[in-house]
C-alpha positions as CSV (number, residue, x, y, z in Angstrom):
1,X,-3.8,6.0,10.3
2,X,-2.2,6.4,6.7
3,X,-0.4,10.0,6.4
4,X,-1.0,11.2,3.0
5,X,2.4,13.9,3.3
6,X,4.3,11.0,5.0
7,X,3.7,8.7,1.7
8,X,6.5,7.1,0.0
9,X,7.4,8.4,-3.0
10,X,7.8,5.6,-4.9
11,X,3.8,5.3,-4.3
12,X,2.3,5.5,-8.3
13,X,-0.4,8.3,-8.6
14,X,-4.0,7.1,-7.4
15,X,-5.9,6.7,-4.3
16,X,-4.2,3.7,-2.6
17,X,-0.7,4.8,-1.0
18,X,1.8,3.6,1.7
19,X,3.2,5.9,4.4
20,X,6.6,6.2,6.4
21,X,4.7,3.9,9.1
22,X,5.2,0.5,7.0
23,X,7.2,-2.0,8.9
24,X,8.0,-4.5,5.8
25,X,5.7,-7.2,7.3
26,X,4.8,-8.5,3.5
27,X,0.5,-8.1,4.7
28,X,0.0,-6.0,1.6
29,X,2.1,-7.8,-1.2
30,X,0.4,-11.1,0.2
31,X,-3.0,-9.6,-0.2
32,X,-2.6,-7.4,-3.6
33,X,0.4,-8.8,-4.8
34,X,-0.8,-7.2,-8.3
35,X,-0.8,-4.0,-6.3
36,X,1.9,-3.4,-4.1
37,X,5.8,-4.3,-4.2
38,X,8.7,-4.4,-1.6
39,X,11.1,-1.1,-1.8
40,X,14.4,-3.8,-1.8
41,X,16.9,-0.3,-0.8
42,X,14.2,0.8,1.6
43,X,12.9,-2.1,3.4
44,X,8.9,-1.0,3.3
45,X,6.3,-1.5,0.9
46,X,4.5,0.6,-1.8
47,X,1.8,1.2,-4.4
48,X,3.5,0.0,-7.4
49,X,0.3,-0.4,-9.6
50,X,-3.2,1.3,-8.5
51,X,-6.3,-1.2,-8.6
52,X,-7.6,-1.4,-12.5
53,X,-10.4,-4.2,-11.7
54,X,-12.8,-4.9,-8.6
55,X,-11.4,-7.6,-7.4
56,X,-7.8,-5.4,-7.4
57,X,-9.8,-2.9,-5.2
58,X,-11.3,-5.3,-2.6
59,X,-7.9,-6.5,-2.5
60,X,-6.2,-3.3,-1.6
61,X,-9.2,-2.6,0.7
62,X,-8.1,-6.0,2.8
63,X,-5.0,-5.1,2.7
64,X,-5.2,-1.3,3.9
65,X,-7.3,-2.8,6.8
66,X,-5.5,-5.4,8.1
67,X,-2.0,-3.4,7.9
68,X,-1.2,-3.8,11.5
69,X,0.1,-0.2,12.0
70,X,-2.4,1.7,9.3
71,X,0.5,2.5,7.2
72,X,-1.8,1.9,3.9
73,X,-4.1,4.9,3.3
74,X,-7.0,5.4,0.6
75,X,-7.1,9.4,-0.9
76,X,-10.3,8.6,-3.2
């Protein structure tokens, strides 16, 4: 389960955020590529853009829930 005080910071404002747990296996930017990015220095993934439509928020939904190691957490 998603840590909120073990997010990334590069994670933009919002309820949708990635935690130190991500191990880079490209789920989430396949799933929400509107939403999340890859940190290129890091090596893990991230919240680059918070859902703005529906469809953007099922998408990040599917995503946080099939992140194999919960590392995708929802504070709304």
């Amino acid at each position: 389960m998603a840590e909120l005080e073990n997010k990334y910071p590069e994670n933009v404002p919002g309820k949708f955020y990635v935690d130190d747990q991500c191990i880079d296996c490209d789920l989430c930017r396949e799933t929400a590529p509107a939403n999340f990015t890859r940190s290129e220095d890091g090596g893990y993934s991230y919240v680059y853009k918070q859902p703005g439509t529906p469809e953007e928020e099922a998408q990040c939904r599917e995503a946080m829930e099939g992140c194999p190691v919960e590392a995708i957490g929802d504070n709304g």
